[in-house]
C-alpha positions in Angstrom: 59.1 -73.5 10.0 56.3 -71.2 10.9 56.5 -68.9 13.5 54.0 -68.2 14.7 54.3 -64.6 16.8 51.0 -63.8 19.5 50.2 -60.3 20.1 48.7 -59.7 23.4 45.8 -57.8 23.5 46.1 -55.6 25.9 49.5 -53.5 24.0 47.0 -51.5 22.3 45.3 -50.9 24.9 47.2 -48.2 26.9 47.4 -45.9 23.1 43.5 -46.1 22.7 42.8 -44.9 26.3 45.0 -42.3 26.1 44.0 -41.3 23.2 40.4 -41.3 23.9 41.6 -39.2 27.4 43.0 -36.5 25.3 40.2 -36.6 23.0 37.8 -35.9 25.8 40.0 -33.2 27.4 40.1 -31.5 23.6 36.4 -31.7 23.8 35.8 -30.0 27.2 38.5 -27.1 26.5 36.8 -26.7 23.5 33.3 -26.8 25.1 34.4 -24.4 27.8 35.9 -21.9 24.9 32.8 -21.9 23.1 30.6 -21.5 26.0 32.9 -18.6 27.8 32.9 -16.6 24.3 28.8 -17.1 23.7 27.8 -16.4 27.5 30.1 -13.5 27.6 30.9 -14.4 31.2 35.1 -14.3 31.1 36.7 -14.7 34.6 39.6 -12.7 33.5 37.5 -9.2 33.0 36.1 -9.8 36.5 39.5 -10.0 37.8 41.0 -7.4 36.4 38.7 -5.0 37.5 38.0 -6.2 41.1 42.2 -6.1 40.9 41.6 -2.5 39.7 38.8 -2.0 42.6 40.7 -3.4 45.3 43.9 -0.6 44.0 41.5 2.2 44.0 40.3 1.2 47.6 44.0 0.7 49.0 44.6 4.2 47.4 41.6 6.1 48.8 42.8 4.2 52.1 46.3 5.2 51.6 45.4 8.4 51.2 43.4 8.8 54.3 45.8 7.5 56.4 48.4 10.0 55.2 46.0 12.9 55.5 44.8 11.9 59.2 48.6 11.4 60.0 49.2 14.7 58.9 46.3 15.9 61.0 47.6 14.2 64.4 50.6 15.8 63.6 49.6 19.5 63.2 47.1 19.0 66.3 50.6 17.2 68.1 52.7 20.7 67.0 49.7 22.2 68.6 49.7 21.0 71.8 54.0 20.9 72.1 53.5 24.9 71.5 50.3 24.8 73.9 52.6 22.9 76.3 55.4 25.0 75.9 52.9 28.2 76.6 52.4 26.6 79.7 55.9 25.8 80.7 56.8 29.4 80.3 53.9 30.7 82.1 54.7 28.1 84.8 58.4 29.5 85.0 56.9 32.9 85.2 55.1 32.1 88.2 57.9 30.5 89.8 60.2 33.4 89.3 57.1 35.7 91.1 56.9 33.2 93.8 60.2 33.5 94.8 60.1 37.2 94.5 57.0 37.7 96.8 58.5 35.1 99.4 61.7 36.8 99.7 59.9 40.0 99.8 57.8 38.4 102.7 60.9 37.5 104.2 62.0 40.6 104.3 59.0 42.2 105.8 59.1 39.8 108.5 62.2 40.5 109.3 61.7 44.1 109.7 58.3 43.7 111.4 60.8 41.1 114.1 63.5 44.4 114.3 60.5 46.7 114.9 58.6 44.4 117.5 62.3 44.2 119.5 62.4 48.1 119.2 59.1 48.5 120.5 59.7 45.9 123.3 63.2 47.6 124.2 61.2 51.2 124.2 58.7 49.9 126.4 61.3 48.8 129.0 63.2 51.6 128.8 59.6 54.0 129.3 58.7 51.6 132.1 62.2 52.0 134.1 62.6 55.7 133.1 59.0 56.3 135.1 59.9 54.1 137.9 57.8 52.1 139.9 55.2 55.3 141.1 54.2 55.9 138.0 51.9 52.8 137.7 50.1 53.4 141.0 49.1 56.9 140.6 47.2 58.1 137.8 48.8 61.3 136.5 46.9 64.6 136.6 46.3 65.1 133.0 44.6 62.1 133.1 42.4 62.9 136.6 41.6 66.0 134.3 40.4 64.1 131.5 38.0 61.6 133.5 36.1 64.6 135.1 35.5 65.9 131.7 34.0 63.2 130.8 31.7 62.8 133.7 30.3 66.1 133.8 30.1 65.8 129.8 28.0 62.6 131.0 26.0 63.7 133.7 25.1 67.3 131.4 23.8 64.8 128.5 21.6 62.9 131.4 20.0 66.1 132.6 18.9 67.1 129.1 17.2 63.9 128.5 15.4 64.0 131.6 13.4 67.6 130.7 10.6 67.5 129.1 10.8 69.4 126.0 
């Protein structure tokens, strides 16, 4: 008896095309090796220093921020104590205002106790003198008025000559 066994011809198949796909990724590892060490143009340099660029800039940026913090916070000190300046001066004025308008209250009321004096002297003048006094004049008064004519009439005469 002969057996006969049949290969199909398509077992092989799947070994050589693998293979051959391994082959060909070899080959273009290979070719990118060779062409990455005779162009000199490595990716990994290039990364490693725009990785050491982008440090250095978030460094410099770092460092700006801290120093312009520190800035807003001396020129925030500055205006607490320039605020505070003010607060006390503002205090200060407060405690003179207060002074002044009790000292005005105080005036006024002495002026009030002095117009009521003057007021009650005036009555009491008034109805010490009775009610002749006010329709007569008295005679030092007559005295003074005919002074002052003649005083006038003398001063009238001596503008009149020619001189």
């Amino acid at each position: 008896m002969i057996e006969i066994t049949s290969r199909p011809a398509s077992s092989g198949q799947p070994i050589r095309l693998a293979a051959g796909a391994l082959i060909v990724i070899l080959l273009g590892v290979g070719g990118i090796t060779l062409w990455r060490a005779y162009s000199g143009s490595s990716p990994e340099p290039d990364r490693v220093a725009a990785a050491h660029q982008l440090q250095v800039r978030t460094a410099q940026a770092s460092e700006q921020l801290v120093e312009k913090t520190k800035g807003l916070e001396v020129t925030q000190q500055e205006s607490i104590d320039q605020l505070q300046v003010v607060q006390d001066q503002l205090q200060t004025v407060k405690r003179l205002l207060a002074a002044q308008q009790a000292d005005t209250k105080r005036l006024s009321e002495q002026v009030s106790g002095l117009t009521e004096a003057i007021v009650g002297l005036k009555q009491s003048f008034a109805s010490a003198q009775g009610p002749d006094a006010n329709a007569a004049p008295s005679p030092r008064n007559r005295s003074v008025r005919a002074r002052s004519q003649a005083a006038r009439s003398a001063h009238r005469g001596h503008a009149r000559t020619p001189g």
